[in-house]
C-alpha positions as CSV (number, residue, x, y, z in Angstrom):
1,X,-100.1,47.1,-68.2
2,X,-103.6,46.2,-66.6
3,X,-104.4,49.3,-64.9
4,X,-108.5,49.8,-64.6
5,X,-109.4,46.2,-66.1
6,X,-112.8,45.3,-68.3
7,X,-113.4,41.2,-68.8
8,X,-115.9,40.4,-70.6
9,X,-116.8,36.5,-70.5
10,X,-120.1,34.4,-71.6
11,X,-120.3,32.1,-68.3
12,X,-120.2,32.2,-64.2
13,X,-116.9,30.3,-64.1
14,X,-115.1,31.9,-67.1
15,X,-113.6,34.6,-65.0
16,X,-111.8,31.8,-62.3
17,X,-111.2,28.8,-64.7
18,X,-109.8,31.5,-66.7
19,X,-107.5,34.5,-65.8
20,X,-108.8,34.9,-62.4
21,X,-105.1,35.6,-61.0
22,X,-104.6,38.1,-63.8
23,X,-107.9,39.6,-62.1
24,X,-106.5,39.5,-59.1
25,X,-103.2,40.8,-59.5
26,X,-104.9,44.0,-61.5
27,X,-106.7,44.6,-57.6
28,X,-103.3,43.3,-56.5
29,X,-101.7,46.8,-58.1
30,X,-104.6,49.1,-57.5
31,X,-107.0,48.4,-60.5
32,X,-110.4,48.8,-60.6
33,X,-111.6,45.2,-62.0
34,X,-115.5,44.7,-63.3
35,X,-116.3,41.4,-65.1
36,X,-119.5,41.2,-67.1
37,X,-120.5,38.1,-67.9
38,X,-123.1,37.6,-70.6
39,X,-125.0,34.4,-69.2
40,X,-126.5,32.6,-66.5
41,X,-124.9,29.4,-67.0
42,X,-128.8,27.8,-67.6
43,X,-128.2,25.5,-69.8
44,X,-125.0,24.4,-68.5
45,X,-124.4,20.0,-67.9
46,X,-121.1,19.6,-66.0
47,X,-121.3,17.7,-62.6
48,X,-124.3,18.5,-60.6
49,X,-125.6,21.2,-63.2
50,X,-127.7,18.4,-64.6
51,X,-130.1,18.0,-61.3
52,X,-131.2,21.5,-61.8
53,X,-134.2,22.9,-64.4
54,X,-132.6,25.9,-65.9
55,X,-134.5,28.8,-64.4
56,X,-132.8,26.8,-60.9
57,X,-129.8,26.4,-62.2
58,X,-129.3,30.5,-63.0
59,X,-130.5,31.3,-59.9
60,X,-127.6,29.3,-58.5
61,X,-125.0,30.0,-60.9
62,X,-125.6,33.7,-60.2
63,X,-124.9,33.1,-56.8
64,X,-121.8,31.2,-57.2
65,X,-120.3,34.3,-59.9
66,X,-121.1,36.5,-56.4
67,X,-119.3,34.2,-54.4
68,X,-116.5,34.2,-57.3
69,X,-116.5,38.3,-56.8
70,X,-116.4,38.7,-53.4
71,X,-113.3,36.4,-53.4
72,X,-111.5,38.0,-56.5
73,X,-113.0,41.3,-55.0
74,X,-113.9,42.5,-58.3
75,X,-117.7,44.6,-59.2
76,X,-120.0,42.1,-61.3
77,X,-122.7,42.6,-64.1
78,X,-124.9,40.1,-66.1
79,X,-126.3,40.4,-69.0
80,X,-129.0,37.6,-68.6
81,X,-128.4,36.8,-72.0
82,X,-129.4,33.2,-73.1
83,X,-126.9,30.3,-72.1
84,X,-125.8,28.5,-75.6
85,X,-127.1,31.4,-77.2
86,X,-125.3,34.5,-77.1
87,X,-124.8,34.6,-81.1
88,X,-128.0,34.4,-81.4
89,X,-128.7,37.9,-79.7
90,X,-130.1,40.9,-81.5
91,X,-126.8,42.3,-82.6
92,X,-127.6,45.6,-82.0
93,X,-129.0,45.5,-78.8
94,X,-125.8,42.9,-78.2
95,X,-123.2,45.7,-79.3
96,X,-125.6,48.6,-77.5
97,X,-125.1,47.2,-74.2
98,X,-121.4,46.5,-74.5
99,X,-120.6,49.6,-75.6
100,X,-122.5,51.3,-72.8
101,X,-120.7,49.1,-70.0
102,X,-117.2,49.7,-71.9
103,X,-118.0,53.8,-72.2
104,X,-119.4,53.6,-68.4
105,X,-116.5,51.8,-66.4
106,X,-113.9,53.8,-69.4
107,X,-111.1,50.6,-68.4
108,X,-107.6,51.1,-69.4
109,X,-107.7,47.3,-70.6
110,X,-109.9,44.6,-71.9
111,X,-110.0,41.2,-71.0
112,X,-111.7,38.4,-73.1
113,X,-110.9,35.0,-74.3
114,X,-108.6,34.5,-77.5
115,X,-110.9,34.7,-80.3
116,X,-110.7,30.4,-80.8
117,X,-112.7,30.2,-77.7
118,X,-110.2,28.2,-75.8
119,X,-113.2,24.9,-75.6
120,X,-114.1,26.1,-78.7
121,X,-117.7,27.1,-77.4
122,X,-119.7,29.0,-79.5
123,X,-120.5,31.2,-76.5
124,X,-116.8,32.2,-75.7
125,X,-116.4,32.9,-80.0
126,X,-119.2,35.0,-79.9
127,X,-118.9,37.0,-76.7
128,X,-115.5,37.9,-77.8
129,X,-116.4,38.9,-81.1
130,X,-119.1,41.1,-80.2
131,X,-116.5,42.8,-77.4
132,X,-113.8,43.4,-79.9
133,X,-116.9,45.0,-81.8
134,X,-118.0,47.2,-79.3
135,X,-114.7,48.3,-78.2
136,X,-114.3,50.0,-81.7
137,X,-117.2,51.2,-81.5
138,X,-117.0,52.7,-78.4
139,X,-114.1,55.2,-79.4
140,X,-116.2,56.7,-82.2
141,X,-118.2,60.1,-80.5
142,X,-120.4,59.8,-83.9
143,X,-121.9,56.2,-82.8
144,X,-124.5,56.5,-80.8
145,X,-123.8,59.4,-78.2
146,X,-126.9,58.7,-75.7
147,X,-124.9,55.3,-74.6
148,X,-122.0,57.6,-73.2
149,X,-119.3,59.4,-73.8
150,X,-116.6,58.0,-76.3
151,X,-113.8,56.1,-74.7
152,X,-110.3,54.7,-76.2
153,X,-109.8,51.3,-75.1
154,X,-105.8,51.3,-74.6
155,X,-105.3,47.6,-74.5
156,X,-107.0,44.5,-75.5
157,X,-105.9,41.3,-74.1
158,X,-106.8,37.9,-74.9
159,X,-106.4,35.6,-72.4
160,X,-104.7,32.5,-73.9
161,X,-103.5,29.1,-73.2
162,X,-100.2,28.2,-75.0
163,X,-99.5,24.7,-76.5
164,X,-96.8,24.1,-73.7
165,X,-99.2,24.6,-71.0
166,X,-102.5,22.8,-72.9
167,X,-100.4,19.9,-72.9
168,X,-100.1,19.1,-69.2
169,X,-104.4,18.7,-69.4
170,X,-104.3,16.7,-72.8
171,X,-104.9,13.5,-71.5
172,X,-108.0,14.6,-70.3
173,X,-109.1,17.7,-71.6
174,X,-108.6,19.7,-75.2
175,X,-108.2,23.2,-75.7
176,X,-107.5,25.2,-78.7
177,X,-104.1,26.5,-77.5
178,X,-102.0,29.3,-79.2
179,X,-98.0,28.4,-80.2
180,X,-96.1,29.2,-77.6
181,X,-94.9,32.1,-79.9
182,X,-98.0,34.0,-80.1
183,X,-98.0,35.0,-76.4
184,X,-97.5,38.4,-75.8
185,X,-97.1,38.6,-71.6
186,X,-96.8,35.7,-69.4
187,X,-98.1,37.4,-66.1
188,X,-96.6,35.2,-62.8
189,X,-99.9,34.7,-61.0
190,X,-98.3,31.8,-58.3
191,X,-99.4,34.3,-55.5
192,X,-102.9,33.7,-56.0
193,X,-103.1,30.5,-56.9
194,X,-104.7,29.7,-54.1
195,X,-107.3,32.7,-54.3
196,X,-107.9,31.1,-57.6
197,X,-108.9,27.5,-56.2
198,X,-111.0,29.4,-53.5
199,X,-113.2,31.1,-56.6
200,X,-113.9,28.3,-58.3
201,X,-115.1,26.3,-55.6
202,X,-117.1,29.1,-55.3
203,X,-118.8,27.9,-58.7
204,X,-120.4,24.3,-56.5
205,X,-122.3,23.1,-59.8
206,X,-118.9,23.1,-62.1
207,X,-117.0,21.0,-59.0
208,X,-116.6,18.6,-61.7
209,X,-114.3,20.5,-63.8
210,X,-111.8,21.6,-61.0
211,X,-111.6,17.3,-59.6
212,X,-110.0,17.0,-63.6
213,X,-107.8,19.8,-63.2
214,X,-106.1,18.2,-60.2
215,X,-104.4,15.8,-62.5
216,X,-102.9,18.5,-64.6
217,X,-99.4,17.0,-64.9
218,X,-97.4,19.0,-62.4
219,X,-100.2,19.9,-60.2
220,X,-103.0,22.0,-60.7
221,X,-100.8,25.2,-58.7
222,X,-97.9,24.7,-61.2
223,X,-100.4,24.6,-64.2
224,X,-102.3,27.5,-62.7
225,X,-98.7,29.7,-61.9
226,X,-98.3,31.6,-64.6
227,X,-101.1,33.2,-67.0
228,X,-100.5,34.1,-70.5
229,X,-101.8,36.9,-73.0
230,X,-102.1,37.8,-76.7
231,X,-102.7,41.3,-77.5
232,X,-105.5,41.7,-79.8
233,X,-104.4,42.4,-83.2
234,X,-101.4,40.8,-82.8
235,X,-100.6,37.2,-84.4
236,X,-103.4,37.3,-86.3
237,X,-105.8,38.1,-83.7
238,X,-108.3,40.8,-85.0
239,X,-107.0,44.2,-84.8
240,X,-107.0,46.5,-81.5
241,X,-108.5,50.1,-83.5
C-alpha cells in the first residue's frame, strides 16, 4: 500500500505532528521514505519560535527536521522556500523542482496533506496543490525531459484527520476534519507512537504545540494510535491522473 513513500509537506514539524507513524511504518515494511519539506519554518510564532529573528530561527528549525529524520530514519530535502509564502513561488520553478524530486526518488506513493490544509494554512493548501500538480506532470515524457525520466505516481495519499478523531482536540484546537466517511485506510500506527512523541520533541521551538496535545481527550497515544488517509481523487479530492 505504501511501498517507496514521497511526503511532501511545507514545514519542519509537518512530517511528525502529522503522519509520522505512517512514515514509520512504510521503513517499518521495507520502504524507502524521503520527506521534502518546502520551508524553513522562519517565520514561524509558536512557543519559543518568537525569541528567534528568522534567519536564527531556520537555522534551528533545520536542525530540529534532522533530528526529526534521524529518528523516523527517513532521507530529507528542503526547498528553502519562503515560510508563509510558498504560493507565492514562481510557479514554474515551484512545479520544476517537484517534479524533478518526484521523477528522481520514482516513489510508489505520495504523501501530502488533504487538500483543506488540515489548520487551514495557506502553506499546507498550496504545497499540496503544487504536488498534486507536479505529480501529473511528472508522468508525461513530453514535459520537460531534462528534469528526468517520466515516472507514474501509483498512489496519492492524503493524510487526513476525520471528524471523530478532530473532536478529541476541539476544545483546544480546530482542524478542518474530513467525515468520518471519506477515509480511505485507517493505518494502526500504536507501535510507534512513541517514536512519534520522540520526533517532535525533536522540533524544541514547536514544544508548545505537543504540551496542548497532551490533553487530547483519551491521551495523546490513544489520539495518535491510528492514522487515517484519503486517496486523492477520491471524495472529492482532486483527481490522482
Amino acid at each position: 500500500m505504501l511501498g517507496r513513500l514521497l511526503a511532501i509537506f511545507a514545514h519542519p514539524d509537518d512530517e511528525s505532528y502529522g503522519p509520522a507513524g505512517t512514515i514509520v511504518e512504510a521503513r517499518a515494511r521495507g520502504g524507502a521514505v524521503r520527506v521534502i519539506t518546502a520551508t524553513r519554518g522562519e517565520a514561524g510564532s509558536l512557543g519559543i519560535s518568537k525569541q528567534y529573528e528568522p534567519h536564527a530561527l531556520a537555522r534551528i528549525r533545520q536542525g530540529e527536521l534532522s533530528a526529526a529524520a534521524r529518528v523516523m530514519d527517513f532521507d530529507s530535502v528542503i526547498l528553502g522556500w519562503p515560510d508563509k509564502g510558498v504560493g507565492a513561488v514562481d510557479h514554474g520553478v515551484a512545479i520544476g523542482t517537484l517534479v524533478r524530486e518526484i521523477r528522481l526518488f520514482r516513489p510508489d506513493s505520495l504523501l501530502t496533506f488533504h487538500p483543506n490544509g488540515l489548520s487551514g494554512h495557506p502553506d499546507h493548501i498550496a504545497i499540496t496543490a503544487l504536488a498534486m500538480e507536479a505529480e501529473e506532470l511528472s508522468a508525461r515524457p513530453d514535459w520537460r525531459p531534462e528534469l528526468g525520466e517520466a515516472w507514474t505516481v501509483a498512489r496519492h495519499w492524503h493524510y487526513a484527520i476525520p471528524e471523530s478523531k478532530a473532536a478529541q482536540v476541539a476544545h483546544f484546537r480546530r482542524i478542518h476534519a474530513v467525515p468520518d466517511a471519506d477515509v480511505d485506510e485507517t493505518i494502526d500506527v500504536s507501535p510507534h507512537t512513541f517514536r512519534k512523541e520522540s520526533a517532535c520533541l525533536a522540533h524544541v521551538t514547536q514544544r508548545a504545540f505537543l504540551d496542548q496535545l497532551r490533553d487530547a481527550r483519551g491521551g495523546i497515544h490513544d489520539f495518535w494510535g491510528l492514522e487515517h488517509l484519503v486517496r486523492a481523487g477520491q471524495n472529492g479530492t482532486a483527481p490522482l491522473r
